[in-house]
C-alpha positions in Angstrom: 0.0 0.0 0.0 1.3 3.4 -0.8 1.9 5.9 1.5 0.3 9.0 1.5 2.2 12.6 1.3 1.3 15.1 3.1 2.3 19.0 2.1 3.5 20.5 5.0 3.9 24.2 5.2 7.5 25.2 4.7 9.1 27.8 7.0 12.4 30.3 5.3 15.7 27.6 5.6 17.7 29.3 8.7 21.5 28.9 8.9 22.6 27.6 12.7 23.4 30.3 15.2 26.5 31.5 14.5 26.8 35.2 16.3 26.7 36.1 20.0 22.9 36.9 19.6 21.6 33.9 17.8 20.1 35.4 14.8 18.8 32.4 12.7 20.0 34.1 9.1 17.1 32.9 6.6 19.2 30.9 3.4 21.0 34.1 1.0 21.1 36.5 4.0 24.2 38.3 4.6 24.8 39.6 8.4 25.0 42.9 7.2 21.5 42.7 5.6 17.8 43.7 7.2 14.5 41.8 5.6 12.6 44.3 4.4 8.7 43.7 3.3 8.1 44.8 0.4 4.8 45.2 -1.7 4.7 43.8 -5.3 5.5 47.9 -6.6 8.7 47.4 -4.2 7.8 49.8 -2.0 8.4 49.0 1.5 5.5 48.6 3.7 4.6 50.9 6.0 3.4 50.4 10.0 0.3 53.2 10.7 0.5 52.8 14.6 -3.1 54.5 14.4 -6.3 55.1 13.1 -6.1 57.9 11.0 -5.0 57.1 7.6 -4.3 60.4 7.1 -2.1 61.0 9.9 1.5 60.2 9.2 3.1 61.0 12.2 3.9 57.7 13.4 4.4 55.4 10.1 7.6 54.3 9.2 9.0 50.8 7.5 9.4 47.5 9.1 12.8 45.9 9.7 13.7 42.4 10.4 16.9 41.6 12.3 16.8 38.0 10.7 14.6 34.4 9.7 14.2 34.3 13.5 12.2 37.5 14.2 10.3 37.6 10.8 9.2 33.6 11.4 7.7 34.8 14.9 6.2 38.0 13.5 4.6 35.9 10.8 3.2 33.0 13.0 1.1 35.6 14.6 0.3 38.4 12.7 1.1 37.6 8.4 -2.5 39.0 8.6 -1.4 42.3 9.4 0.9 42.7 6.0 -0.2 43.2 2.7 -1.4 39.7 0.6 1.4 40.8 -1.7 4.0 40.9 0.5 7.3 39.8 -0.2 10.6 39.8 1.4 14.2 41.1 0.5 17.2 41.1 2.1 18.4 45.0 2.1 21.8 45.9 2.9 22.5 48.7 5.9 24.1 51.1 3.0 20.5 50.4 0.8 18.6 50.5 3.6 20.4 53.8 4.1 19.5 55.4 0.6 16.1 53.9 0.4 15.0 55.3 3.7 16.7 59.0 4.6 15.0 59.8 0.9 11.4 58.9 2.7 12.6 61.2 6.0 10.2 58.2 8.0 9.3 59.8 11.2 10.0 56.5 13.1 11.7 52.6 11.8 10.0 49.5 13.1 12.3 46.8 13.6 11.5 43.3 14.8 14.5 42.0 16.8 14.8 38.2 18.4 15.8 38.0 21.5 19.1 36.7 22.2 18.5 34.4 25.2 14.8 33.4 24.6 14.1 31.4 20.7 10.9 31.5 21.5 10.4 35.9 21.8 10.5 38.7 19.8 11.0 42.2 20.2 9.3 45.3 18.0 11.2 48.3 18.4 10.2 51.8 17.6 13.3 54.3 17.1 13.3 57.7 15.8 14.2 58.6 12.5 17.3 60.5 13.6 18.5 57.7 16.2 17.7 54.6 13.8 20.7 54.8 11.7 23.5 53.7 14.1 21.2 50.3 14.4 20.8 50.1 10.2 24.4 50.4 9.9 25.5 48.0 13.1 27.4 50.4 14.6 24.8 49.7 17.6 24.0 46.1 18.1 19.5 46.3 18.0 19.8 43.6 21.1 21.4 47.0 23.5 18.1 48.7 21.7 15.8 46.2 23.5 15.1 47.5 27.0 12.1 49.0 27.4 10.9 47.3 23.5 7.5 45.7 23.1 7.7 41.8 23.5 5.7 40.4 20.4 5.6 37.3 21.0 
């Protein structure tokens, strides 16, 4: 009798821990690169922390530290992102151009936590103090006190 296959659903390919903080680096990801979400125009998308669309005071683009933090995000809330989403590994220096050309009042950036594999941490940094943390000139786990555990 044959056995039947079952489809399973696939999670991103993450490389073993290999830094001080763990980061699971999904397959093609560079430690110098964020995962951006992207929409199918490639433009990043953007987090409205409230409910007036017209406000823009507190939107700004998502960043993931790594496989890790974007496979927790995603377990719980893929419903909050576009249907079209898709996801691209950004270099600090890109992320660098792309962004300061926006002027985002505020980056979002979805860190894992470096003792727990099981948490995640969103982060909300100012514009002007996000950009030691794009280029890694500030580790994002000395960002996490007082961040938002997401999961």
């Amino acid at each position: 009798m044959a056995k039947k296959s079952r489809k399973r659903h696939q999670k991103p390919r993450l490389a073993q821990p290999a830094s001080p903080s763990h980061h699971w680096y999904c397959h093609g990801q560079e430690r110098d690169q964020w995962i951006v979400p992207l929409t199918a125009g490639d433009m990043p998308v953007i987090l409205h922390r409230h409910p007036n669309p017209d406000d823009h005071s507190a939107c700004g683009p998502q960043l993931f530290c790594c496989g890790r933090s974007l496979g927790l995000y995603l377990d719980l809330y893929r419903s909050l992102l576009p249907q079209d989403v898709r996801f691209q590994f950004l270099s600090a220096a890109e992320v660098d151009d792309w962004y300061r050309s926006m002027t985002p009042p505020f980056l979002y950036f979805y860190a894992c936590d470096p003792l727990n594999p099981h948490r995640a941490y969103f982060l909300s940094v100012p514009e002007e103090e996000a950009w030691d943390i794009i280029h890694f000139f500030l580790p994002i786990e000395t960002a996490l006190i007082g961040a938002e555990v997401i999961v």
